[in-house]
C-alpha positions in Angstrom: 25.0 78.8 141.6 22.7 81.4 140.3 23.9 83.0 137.4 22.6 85.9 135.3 21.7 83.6 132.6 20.0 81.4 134.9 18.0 84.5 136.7 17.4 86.1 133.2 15.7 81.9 131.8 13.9 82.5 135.2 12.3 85.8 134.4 11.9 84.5 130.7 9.9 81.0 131.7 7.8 82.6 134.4 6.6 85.3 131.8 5.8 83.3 129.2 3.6 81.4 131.4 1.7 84.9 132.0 1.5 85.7 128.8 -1.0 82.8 128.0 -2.5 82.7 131.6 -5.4 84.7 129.6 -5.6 87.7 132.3 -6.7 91.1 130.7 -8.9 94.2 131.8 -12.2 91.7 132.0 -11.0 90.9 135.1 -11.8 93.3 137.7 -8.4 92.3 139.6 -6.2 93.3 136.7 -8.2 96.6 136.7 -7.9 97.6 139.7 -4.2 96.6 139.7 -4.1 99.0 136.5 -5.8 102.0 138.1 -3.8 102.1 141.4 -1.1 102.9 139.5 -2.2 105.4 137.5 -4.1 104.6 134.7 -7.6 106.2 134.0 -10.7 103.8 133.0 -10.5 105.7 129.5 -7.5 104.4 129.0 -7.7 100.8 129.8 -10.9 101.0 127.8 -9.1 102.5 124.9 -6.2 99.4 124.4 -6.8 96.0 123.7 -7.6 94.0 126.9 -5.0 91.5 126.7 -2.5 94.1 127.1 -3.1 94.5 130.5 -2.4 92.1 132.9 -2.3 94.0 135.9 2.2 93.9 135.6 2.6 97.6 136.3 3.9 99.6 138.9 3.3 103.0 137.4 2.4 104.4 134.3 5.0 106.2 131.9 3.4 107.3 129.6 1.8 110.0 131.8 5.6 111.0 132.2 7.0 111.2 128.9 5.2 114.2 127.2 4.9 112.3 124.5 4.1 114.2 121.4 3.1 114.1 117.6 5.4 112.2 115.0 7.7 111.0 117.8 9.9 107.3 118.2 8.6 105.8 121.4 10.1 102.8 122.6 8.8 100.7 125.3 11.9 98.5 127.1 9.9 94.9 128.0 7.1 95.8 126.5 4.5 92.3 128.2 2.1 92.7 126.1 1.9 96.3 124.3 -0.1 97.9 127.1 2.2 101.7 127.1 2.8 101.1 123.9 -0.6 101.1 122.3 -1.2 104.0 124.6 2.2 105.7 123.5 0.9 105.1 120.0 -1.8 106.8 120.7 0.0 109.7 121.6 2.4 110.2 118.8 -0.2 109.5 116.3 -0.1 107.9 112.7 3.1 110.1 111.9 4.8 108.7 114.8 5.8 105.1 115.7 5.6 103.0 119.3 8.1 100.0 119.5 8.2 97.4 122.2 11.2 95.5 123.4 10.8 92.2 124.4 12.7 89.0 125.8 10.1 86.5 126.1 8.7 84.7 122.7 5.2 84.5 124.3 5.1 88.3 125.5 6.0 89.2 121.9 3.3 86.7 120.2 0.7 87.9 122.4 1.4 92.1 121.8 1.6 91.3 118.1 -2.2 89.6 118.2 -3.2 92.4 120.2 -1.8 95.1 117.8 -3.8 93.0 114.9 -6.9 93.1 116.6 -6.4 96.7 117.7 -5.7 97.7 114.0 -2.5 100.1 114.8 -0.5 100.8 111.8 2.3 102.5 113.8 3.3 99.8 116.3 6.3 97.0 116.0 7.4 94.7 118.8 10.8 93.2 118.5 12.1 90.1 120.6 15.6 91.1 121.7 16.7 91.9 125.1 17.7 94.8 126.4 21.5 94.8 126.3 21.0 94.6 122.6 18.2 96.0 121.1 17.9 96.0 117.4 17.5 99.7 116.8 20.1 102.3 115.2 21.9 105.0 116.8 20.2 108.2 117.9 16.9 107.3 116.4 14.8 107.7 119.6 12.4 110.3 120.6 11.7 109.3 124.3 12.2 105.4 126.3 9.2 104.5 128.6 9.3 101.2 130.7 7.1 99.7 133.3 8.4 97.6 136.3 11.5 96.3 134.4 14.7 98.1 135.0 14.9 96.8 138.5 15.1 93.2 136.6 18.0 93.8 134.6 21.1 91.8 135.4 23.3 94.1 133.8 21.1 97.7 134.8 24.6 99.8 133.5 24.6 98.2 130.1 20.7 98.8 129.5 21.6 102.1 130.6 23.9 102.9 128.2 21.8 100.8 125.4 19.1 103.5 126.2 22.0 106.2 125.7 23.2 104.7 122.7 19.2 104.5 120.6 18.4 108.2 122.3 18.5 110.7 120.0 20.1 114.2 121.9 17.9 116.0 123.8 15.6 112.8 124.2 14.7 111.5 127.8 13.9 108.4 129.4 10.8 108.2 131.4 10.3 104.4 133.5 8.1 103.9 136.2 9.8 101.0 138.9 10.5 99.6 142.0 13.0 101.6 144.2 14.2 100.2 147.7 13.8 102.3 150.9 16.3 99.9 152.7 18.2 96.9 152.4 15.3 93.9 152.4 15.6 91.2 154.7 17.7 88.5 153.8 15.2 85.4 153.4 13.2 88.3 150.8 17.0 88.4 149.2 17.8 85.2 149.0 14.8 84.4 146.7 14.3 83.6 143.3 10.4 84.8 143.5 11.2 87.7 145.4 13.6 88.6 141.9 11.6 87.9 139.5 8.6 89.3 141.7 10.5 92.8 140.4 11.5 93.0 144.3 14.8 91.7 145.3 16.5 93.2 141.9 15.5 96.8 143.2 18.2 99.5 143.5 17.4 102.7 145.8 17.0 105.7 144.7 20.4 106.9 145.3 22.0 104.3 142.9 19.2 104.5 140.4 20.4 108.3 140.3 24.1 107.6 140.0 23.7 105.2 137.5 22.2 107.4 135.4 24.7 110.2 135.5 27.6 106.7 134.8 25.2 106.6 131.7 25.7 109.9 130.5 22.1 111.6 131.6 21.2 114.8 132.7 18.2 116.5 134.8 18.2 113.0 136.4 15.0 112.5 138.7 13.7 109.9 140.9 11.0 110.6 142.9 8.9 107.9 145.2 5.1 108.1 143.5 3.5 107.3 146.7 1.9 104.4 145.4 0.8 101.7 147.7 2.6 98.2 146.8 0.2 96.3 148.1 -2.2 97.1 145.4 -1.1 93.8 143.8 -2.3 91.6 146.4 -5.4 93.5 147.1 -5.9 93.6 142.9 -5.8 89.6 142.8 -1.9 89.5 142.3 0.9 88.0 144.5 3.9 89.8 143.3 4.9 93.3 142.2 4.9 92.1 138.5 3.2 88.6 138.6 -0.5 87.2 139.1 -1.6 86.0 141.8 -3.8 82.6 142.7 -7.6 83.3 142.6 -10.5 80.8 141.3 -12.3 83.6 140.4 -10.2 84.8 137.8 -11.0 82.0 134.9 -8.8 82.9 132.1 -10.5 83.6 129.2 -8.1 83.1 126.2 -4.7 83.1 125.6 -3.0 86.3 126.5 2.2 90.0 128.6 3.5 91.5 131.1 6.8 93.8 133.0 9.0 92.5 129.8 9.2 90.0 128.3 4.3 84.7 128.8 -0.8 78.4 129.7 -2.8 77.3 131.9 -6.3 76.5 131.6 -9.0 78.1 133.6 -8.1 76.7 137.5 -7.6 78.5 140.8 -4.0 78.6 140.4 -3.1 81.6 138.0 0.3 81.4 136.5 3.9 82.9 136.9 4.8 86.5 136.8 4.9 89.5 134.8 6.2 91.1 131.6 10.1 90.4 131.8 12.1 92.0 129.4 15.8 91.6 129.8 15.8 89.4 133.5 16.1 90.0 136.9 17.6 92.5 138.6 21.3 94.4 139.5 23.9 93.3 141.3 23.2 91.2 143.8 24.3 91.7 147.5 23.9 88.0 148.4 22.8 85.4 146.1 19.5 83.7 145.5 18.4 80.4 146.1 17.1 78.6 143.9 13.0 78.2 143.3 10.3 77.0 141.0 9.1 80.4 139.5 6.2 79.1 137.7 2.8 78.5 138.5 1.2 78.2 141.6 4.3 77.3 143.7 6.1 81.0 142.8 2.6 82.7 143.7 2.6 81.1 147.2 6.1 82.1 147.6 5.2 85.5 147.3 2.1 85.5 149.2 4.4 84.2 151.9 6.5 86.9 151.4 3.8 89.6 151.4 2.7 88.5 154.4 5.4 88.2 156.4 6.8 91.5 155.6 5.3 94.7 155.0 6.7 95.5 151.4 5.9 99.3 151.2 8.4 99.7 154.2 10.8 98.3 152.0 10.1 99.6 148.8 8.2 101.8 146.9 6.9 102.9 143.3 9.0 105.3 141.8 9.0 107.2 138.3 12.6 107.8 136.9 12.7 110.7 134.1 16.6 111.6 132.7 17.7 113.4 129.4 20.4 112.7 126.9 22.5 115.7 126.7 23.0 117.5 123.3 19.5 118.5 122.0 
């Protein structure tokens, strides 16, 4: 039996693989991966390299309106990628946090941080459900490709509720269901953690977040095609995929959360962050979610079906009442 726990140690091992898989903006893939979603080449040139490993499926810091002196927090933060460009925005008077579940994810944003010599940056390991922050201390909540892996989505929710400050918003990019997936895509572990099978529709992302309290709830499909991680060198919505060109070149995180040595088969997925997904409809079987053996599982599953008839890239902005 597949339990939170065990979905959320899934999520946790197969991202701390990533994280010291080594993939960053020198590799064209991870670029690519990057840009398709909406970040410019002046950006990615901007942020350590490390902190991208081609995890996204959007990018939220385009959505928040970020200004001047603000709080930023980043829920599963991989390896600091919107939050060194959330820092960025708010500027030495502000402060960009990252929320993390996976030691290695955490490790890796803190080394990129050093060697990126920001002063207003902290990464915590914590996960979602709990995070170490104060009441209404918040500004604004970004997050990349995670929500849709949370176990417990109504308890981040109201986590996110709980740090906001009033009048401060909530602005995720994710992955939002057009239907109900097949059930073989379901029933998989991969297809989870792949930031797939954990995906709400728009429908319940928007009544969860009124249960949570928000206003001027939005959710909007960003027209982004999903296969942009296959075609970028990656096998999964948030996870690397096998290619012997891409020869890590140091240690490097990813949707939340991250060794392998330079080989053909990359390793596991993306940034984690709190684990795998809502609710399930039908449980998951179990599967090795690490190494090459998840990436082939996914490439099977790309293949077979057509995910962007399935799913699609969505950004989610709400506000906490009361500013």
């Amino acid at each position: 039996m597949n339990t939170d726990h065990d979905l959320k140690d899934s999520v946790r091992q197969g991202y701390g693989t990533v994280a010291k898989a080594g993939l960053s903006s020198e590799h064209a893939g991870m670029r690519s991966i990057a840009q398709a979603f909406g970040y410019s080449e002046e950006e990615l040139a901007s942020i350590p390299a490390a902190s991208n490993m081609g995890l996204s499926c959007g990018n939220p810091t385009a959505l928040a309106s970020l200004r001047p002196g603000e709080t930023v927090v980043d829920l599963g933060s991989g390896g600091g990628l919107d939050v060194f460009l959330a820092a960025k925005q708010v500027g030495p008077t502000g402060t960009a946090i990252g929320i993390d579940m996976t030691p290695e994810m955490i490790s890796l944003a803190r080394r990129n941080a050093e060697s990126g010599g920001y002063d207003n940056v902290r990464f915590h390991l914590a996960e979602l459900e709990a995070m170490p922050l104060p009441d209404a201390s918040v500004d604004c909540v970004i997050s990349n490709c995670v929500l849709n892996l949370c176990p417990d989505k109504d308890a981040v929710l109201r986590e996110v509720a709980r740090i906001l400050k009033p009048g401060g918003r909530l602005a995720v990019s994710d992955i939002a269901l057009k239907k109900p997936l097949p059930p073989q895509v379901e029933r998989e572990v991969a297809a989870w953690t792949g930031c797939i099978a954990g995906a709400m529709t728009i429908a319940d992302n928007e009544s969860k977040l009124h249960a949570a309290g928000f206003t001027d709830v939005l959710v909007q499909d960003a027209g982004s095609d999903l296969n942009a991680y296959r075609d970028g060198g990656h096998a999964a919505c948030c996870g690397p995929e096998s290619d012997a060109s891409m020869a890590p070149t140091e240690s490097a995180g990813g949707c939340g959360s991250a060794e392998p040595t330079p080989a053909p088969a990359a390793t596991s997925e993306s940034s984690s962050c709190c684990g795998p997904s809502a609710e399930p409809t039908s449980e998951p079987q179990a599967a090795n979610t690490s190494g090459s053996d998840f990436h082939a599982t996914m490439d099977e599953l790309l293949d077979t079906f057509d995910v962007n008839e399935f799913a699609a890239s969505v950004k989610i902005y709400a506000v906490k009442p009361g500013g």
